[in-house]
BALOBA-1460 file (C-alpha; in Angstrom, 3 decimals):
// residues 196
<rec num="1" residu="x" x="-12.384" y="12.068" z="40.119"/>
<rec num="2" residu="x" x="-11.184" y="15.512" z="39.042"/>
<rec num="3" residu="x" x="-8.655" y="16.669" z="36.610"/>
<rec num="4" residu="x" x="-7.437" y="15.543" z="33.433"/>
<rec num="5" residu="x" x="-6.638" y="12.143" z="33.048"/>
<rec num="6" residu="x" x="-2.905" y="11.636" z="31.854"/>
<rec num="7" residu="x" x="-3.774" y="8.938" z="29.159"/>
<rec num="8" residu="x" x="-5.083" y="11.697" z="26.822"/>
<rec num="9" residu="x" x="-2.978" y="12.532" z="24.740"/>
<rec num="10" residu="x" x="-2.954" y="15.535" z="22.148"/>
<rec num="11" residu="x" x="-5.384" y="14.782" z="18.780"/>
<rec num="12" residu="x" x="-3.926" y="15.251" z="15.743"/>
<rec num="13" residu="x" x="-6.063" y="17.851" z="13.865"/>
<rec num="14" residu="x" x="-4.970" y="16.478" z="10.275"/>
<rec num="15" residu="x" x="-5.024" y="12.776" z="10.852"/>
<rec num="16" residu="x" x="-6.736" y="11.402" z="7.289"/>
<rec num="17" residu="x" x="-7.722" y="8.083" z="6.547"/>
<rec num="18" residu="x" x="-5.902" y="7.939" z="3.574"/>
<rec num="19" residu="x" x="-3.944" y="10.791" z="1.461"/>
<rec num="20" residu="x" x="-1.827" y="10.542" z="-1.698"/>
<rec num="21" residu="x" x="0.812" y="12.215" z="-3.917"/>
<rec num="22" residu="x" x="0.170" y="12.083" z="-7.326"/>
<rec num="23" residu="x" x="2.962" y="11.832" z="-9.728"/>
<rec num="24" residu="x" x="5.858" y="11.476" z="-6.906"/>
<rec num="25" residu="x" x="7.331" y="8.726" z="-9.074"/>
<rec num="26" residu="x" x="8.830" y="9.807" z="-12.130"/>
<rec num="27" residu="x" x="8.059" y="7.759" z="-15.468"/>
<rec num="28" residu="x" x="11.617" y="6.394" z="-15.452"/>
<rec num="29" residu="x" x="11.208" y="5.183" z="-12.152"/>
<rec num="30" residu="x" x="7.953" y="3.504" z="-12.662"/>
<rec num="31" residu="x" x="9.718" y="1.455" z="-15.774"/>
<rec num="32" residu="x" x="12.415" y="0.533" z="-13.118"/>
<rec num="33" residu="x" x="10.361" y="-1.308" z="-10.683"/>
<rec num="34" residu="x" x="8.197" y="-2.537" z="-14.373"/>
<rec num="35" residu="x" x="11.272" y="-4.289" z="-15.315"/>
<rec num="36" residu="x" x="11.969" y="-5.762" z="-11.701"/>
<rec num="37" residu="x" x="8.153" y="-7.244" z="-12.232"/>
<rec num="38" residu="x" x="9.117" y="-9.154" z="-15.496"/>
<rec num="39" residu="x" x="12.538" y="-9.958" z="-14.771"/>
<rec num="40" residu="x" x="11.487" y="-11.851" z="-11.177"/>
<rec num="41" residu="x" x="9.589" y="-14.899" z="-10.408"/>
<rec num="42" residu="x" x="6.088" y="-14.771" z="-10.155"/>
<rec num="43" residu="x" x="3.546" y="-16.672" z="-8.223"/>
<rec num="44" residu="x" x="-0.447" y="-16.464" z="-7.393"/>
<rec num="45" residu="x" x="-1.249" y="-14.000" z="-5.109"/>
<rec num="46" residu="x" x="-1.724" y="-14.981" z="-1.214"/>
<rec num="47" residu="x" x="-3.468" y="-13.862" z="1.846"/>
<rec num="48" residu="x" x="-2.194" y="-13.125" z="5.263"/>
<rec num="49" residu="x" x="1.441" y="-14.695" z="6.644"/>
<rec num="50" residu="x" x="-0.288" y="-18.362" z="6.465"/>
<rec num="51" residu="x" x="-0.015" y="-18.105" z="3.000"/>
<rec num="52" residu="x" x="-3.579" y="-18.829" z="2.409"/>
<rec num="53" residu="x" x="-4.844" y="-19.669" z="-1.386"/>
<rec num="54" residu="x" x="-8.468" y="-17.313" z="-1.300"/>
<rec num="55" residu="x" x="-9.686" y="-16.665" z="-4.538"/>
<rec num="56" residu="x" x="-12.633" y="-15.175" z="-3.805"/>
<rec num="57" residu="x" x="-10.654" y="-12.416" z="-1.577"/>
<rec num="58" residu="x" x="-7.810" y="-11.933" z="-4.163"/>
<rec num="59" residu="x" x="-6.328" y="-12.780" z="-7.718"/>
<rec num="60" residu="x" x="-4.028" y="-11.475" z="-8.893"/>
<rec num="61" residu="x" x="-0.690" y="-12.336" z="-9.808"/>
<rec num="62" residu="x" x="2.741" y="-10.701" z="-7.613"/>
<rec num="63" residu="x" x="6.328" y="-10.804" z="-6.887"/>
<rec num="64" residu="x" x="8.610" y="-9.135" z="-4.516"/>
<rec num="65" residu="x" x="11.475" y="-7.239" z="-3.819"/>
<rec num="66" residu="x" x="13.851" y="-7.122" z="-1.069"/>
<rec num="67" residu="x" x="14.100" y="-3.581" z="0.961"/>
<rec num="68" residu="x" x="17.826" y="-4.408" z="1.106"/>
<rec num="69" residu="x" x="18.238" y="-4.346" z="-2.734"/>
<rec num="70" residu="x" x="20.881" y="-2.329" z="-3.655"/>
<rec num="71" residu="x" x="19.413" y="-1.885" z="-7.555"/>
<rec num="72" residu="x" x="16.024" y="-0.305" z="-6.153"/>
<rec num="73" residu="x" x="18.139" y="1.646" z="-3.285"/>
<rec num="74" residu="x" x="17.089" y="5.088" z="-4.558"/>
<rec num="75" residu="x" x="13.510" y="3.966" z="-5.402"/>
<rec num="76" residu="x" x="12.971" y="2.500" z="-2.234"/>
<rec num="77" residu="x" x="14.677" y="5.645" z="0.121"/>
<rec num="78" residu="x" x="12.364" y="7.908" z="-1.925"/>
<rec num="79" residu="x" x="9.364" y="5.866" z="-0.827"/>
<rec num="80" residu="x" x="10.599" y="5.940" z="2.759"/>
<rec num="81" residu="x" x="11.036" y="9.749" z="2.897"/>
<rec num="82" residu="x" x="7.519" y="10.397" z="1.958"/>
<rec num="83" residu="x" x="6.079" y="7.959" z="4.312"/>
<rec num="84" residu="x" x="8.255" y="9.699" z="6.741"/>
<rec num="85" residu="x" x="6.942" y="13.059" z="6.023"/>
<rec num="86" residu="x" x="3.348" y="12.238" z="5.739"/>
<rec num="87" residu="x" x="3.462" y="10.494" z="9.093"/>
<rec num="88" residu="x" x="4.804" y="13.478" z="10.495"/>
<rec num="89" residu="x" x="2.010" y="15.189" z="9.274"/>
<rec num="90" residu="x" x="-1.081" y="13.632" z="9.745"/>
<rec num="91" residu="x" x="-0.331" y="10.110" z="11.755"/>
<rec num="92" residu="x" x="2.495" y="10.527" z="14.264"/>
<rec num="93" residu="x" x="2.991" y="6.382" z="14.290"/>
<rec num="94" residu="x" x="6.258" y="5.118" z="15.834"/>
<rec num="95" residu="x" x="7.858" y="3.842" z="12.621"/>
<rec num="96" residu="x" x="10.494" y="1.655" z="12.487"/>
<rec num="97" residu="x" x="11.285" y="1.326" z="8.634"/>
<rec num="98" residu="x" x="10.228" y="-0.933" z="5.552"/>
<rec num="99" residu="x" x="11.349" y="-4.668" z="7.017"/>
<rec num="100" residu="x" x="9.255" y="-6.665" z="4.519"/>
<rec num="101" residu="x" x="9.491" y="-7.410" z="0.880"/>
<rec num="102" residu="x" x="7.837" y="-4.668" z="-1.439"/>
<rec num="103" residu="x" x="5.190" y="-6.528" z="-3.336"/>
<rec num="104" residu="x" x="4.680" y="-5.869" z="-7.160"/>
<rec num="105" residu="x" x="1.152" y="-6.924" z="-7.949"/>
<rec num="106" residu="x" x="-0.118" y="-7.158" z="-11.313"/>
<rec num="107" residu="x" x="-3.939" y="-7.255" z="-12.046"/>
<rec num="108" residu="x" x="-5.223" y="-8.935" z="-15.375"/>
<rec num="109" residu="x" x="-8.716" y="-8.971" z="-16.859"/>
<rec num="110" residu="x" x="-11.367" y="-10.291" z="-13.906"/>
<rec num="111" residu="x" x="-8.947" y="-9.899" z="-11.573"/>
<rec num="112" residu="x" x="-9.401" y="-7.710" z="-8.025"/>
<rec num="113" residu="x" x="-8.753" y="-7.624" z="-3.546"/>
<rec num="114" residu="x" x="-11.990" y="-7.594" z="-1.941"/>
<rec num="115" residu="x" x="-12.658" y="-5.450" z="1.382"/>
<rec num="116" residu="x" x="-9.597" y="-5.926" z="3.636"/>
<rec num="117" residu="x" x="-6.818" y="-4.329" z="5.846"/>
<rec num="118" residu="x" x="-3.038" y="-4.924" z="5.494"/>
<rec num="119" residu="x" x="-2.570" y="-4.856" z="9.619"/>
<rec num="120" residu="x" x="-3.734" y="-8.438" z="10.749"/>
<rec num="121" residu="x" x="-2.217" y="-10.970" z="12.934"/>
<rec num="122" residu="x" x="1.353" y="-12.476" z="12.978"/>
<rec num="123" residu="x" x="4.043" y="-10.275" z="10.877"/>
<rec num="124" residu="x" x="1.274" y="-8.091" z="9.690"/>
<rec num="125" residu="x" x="0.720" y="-6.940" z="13.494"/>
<rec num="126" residu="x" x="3.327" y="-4.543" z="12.752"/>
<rec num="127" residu="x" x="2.228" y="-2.923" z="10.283"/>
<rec num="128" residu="x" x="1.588" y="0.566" z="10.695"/>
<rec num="129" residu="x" x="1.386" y="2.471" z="7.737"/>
<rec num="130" residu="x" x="0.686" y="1.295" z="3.655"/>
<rec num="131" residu="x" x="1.662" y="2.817" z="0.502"/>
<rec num="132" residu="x" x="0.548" y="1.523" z="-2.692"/>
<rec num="133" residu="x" x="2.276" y="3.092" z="-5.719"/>
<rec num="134" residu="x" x="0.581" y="3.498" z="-9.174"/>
<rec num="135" residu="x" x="2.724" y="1.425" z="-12.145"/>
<rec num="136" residu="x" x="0.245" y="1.498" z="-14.908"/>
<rec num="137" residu="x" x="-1.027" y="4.198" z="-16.792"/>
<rec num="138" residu="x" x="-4.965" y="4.875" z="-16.202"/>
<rec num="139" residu="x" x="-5.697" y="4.481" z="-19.561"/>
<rec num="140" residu="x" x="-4.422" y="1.394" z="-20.096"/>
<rec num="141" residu="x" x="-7.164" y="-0.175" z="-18.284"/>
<rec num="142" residu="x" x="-10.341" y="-0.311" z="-17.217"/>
<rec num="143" residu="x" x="-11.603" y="-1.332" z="-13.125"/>
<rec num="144" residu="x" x="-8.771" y="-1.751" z="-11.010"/>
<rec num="145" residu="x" x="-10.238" y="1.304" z="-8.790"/>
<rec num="146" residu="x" x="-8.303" y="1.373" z="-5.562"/>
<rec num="147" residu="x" x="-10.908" y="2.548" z="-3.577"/>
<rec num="148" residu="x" x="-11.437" y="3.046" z="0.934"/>
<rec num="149" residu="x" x="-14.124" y="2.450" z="2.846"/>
<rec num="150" residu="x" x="-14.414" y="5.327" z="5.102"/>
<rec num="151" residu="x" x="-17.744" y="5.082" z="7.274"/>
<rec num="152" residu="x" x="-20.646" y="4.353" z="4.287"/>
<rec num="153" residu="x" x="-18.615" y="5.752" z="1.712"/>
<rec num="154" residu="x" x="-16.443" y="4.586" z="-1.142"/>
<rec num="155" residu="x" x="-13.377" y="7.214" z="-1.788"/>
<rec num="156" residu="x" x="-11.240" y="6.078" z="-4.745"/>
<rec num="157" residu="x" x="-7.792" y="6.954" z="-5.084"/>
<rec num="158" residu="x" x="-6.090" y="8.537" z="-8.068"/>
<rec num="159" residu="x" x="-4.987" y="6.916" z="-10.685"/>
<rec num="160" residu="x" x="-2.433" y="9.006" z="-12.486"/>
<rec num="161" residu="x" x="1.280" y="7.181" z="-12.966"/>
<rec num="162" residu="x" x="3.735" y="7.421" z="-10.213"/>
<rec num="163" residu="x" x="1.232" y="8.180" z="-7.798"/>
<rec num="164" residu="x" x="1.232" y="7.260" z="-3.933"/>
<rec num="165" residu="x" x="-0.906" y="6.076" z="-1.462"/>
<rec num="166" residu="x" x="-0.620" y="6.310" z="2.285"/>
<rec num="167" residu="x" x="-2.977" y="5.162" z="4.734"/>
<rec num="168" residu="x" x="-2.777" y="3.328" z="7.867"/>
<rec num="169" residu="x" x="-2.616" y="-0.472" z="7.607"/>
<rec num="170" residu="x" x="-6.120" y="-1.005" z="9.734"/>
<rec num="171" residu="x" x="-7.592" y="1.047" z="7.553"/>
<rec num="172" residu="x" x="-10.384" y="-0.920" z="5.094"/>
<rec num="173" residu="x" x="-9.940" y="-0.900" z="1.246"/>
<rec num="174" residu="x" x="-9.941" y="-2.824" z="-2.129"/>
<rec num="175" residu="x" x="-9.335" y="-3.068" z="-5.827"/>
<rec num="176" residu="x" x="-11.979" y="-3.526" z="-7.878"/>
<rec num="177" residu="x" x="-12.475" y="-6.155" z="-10.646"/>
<rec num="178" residu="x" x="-10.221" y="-4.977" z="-14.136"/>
<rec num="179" residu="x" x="-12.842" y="-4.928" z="-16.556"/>
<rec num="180" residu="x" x="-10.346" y="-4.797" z="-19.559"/>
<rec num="181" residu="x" x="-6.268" y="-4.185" z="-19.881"/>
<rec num="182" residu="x" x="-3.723" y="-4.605" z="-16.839"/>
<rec num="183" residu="x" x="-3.201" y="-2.585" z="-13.868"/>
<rec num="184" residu="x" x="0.443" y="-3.074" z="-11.766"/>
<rec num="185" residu="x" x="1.020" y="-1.898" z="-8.561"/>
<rec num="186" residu="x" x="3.874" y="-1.622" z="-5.944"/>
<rec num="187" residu="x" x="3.077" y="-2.094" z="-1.697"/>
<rec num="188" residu="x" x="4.795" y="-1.500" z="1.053"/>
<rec num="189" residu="x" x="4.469" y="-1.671" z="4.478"/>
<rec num="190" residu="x" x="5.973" y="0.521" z="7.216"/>
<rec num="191" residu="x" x="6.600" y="-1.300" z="10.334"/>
<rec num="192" residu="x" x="6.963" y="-0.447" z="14.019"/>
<rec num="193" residu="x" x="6.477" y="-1.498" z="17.317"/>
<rec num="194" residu="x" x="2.909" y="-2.721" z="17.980"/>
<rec num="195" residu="x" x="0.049" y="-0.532" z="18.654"/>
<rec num="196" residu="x" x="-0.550" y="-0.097" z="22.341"/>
């Protein structure tokens, strides 16, 4: 057989397996989406869309809020631009838009999220693209690294307030065990139609 084949397509020179923006979030916004955390209910943290109890995957404690919520409207569009930008850049997924809750996590002392990906079976088979944004300030704890698994190495993300995450959903990574304080996060997925 001669010629090219046609399901090759062009390679994306900058795709990275996960990039960030430090500081995106302002420190008024963080204490926005802090006050969402305390003023909502609260509940164990689960695993996958079975809702599965697995302690010694996750603990940690989280809450949620709605992508439709008018309140978080600018906080939420902000997030959404960037995701829109860096997949542009460096993923060139077909995105469809933030469909599920934004999860607010909040990590006390001992707590951590072993190895895993966000892009599993069920809703999650939608998922596309992750963004985890920084709530806490780094020195006001201890562990809590938010680390990726990229061949045999361990890259940790930044830690600095306001700061954003974006990696693909398949792509491995984890939280380490807080050794002291409290570390509070925000997640969201970008959805679209399903790899093919």
């Amino acid at each position: 057989m001669s010629g090219k084949l046609p399901f090759n397509p062009p390679q994306l020179s900058q795709f990275m397996d996960a990039c960030w923006v430090e500081s995106y979030f302002t420190k008024d916004e963080v204490e926005l989406i802090l006050k969402a955390y305390e003023s909502k209910v609260k509940s164990a943290a689960q695993v996958a869309d079975e809702g599965l109890d697995m302690p010694d995957l996750r603990k940690s404690t989280v809450t949620f809020l709605e992508p439709d919520d008018a309140e978080y409207a600018p906080f939420i569009h902000k997030l959404a631009q960037l995701a829109i930008q860096v997949n542009q850049q460096r993923y060139a997924f077909d995105l469809s838009g933030i469909y599920e809750p934004l999860q607010i996590a909040q990590y006390d002392s001992d707590d951590f999220f072993d190895w895993h990906t966000d892009f599993s079976n069920g809703q999650a088979s939608t998922r596309k693209l992750s963004l985890s944004v920084q709530l806490s300030e780094p020195s006001s704890y201890e562990g809590g690294d938010l680390q990726f698994k990229v061949n045999t190495n361990e890259i940790n993300a930044p830690k600095s307030l306001g700061t954003v995450v974006i990696f693909p959903s398949f792509i491995q990574h984890r939280v380490t065990p807080i050794t002291s304080g409290i570390r509070k996060s925000l997640v969201a997925w970008i959805t679209g139609p399903h790899f093919k």
